[in-house]
C-alpha positions, -999 to +999 in steps of 0.1 A: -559-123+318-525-128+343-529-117+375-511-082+385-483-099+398-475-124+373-481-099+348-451-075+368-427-106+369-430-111+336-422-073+327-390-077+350-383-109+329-388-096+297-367-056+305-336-082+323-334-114+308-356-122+275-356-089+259-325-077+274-315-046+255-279-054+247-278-090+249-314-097+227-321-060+210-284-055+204-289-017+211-268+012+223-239-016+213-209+017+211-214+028+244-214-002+257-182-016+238-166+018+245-166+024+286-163-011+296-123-009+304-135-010+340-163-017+363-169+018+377-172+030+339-202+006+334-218+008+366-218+044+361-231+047+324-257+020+337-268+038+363-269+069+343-288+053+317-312+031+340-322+068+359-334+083+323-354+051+314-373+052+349-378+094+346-392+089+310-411+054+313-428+074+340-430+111+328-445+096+295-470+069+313-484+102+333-492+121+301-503+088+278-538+103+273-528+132+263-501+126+237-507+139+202-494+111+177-483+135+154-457+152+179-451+119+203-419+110+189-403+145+187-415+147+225-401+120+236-366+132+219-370+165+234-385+153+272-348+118+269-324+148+257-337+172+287-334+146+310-299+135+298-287+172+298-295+174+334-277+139+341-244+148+321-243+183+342-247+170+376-221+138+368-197+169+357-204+189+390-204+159+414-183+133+395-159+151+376-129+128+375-155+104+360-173+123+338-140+133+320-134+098+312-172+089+298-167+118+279-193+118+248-209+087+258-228+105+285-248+127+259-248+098+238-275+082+259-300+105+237-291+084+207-302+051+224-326+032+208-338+016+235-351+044+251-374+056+220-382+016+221-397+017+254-413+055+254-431+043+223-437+006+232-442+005+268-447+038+285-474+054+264-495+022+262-492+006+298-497+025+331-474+041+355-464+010+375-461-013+348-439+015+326-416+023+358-410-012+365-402-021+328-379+010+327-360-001+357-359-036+345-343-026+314-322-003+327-302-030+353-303-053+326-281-033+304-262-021+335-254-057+343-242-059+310-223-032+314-206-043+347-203-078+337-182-068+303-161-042+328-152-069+353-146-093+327-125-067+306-105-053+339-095-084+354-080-098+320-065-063+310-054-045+340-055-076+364-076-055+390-112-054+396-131-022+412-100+000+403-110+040+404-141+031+429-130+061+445-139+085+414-176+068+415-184+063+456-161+083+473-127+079+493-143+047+515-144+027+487-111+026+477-105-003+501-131-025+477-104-029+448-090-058+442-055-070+431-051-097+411-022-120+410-013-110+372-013-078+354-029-087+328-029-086+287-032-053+267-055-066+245-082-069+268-091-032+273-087-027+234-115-025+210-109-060+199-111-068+235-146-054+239-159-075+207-140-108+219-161-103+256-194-093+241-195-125+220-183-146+250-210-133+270-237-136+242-222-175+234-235-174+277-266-161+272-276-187+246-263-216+259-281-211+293-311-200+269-306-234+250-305-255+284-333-241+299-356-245+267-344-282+268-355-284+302-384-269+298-394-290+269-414-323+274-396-354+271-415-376+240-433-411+257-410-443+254-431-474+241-432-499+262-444-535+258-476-530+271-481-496+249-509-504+224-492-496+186 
């Protein structure tokens, strides 16, 4: 049995890095392809998407012993689609300049796979801690996803990094954008654009995969002349 906090790390590990929900599961894949024309639209579909998996990993952790199986998966639909309701109104009260350019893919959220995965998986099996931790651990791995595939697809498309900060965190943080010294190629921010970075950052994600298997791997004995054959 691991100890509690090797057992934690390893629920951060598998919700960022090994069971990453875009890179590994290849879930909610539209949204994702969809908003990433800048970094503010993916940090704030991320952060949108990272608050329902932490409210639902924990809401259904709380009531795990007393879930019916025959009505657990129509719960969880009802308890994700509340919770996203609730997101997608205050984003258009607060954040309206934003919210009119996620559009759908706010609601949207509700059709995320990964969310039923870890209601179903995670949060009515483990307890609170463990389910909040993997919630938010999946969450900021798709959201760094999400922001890296924005950065990537800003800089080469608009040549600007951060642009529309303003719409997300206010007047201050207009002064965070970034011009770069090019203005960048149109087909960047188009859909082919989107498939061209995903594949870039998934051809990343195995490569470092690869090396640090290698690594990790035991290098075979060399014979030597004193080795009995």
């Amino acid at each position: 049995m691991q100890p509690p906090n090797s057992a934690l790390r390893n629920v951060v590990a598998v919700g960022l890095w090994r069971d990453n929900v875009a890179l590994v599961q290849l879930l909610a894949l539209c949204p994702l392809l969809a908003v990433t024309t800048s970094v503010v639209n993916g940090v704030a579909l991320g952060l949108a998407t990272t608050a329902v998996l932490v409210l639902t990993n924990t809401i259904f952790s709380l009531l795990r012993n007393a879930l019916t199986p025959s009505v657990r998966v129509p719960l969880f639909v009802v308890v994700i689609a509340s919770l996203v309701t609730c997101i997608d109104l205050l984003s258009h009260a607060v954040l309206d300049d934003l919210h009119e350019i996620l559009g759908l893919f706010i609601p949207l959220i509700v059709t995320n796979c990964g969310l039923l995965a870890q209601a179903e998986t995670v949060a009515s099996r483990r307890p609170v801690v463990e389910s909040l931790l993997s919630g938010l651990a999946t969450g900021c791995g798709f959201l760094g996803v999400l922001v890296l595939l924005g950065a990537l697809r800003e800089a080469l498309g608009h040549g600007t990094l951060l642009a529309g900060a303003p719409m997300l965190a206010g007047e201050w943080s207009a002064a965070l954008e970034i011009d770069l010294p090019f203005t960048g190629m149109l087909v960047a921010i188009l859909p082919p654009g989107a498939f061209f970075g995903m594949a870039l950052i998934l051809a990343l994600r195995n490569r470092l995969t690869r090396a640090h298997a290698l690594r990790a791997t035991p290098s075979p004995a060399v014979p030597t002349a004193d080795t009995p054959r």
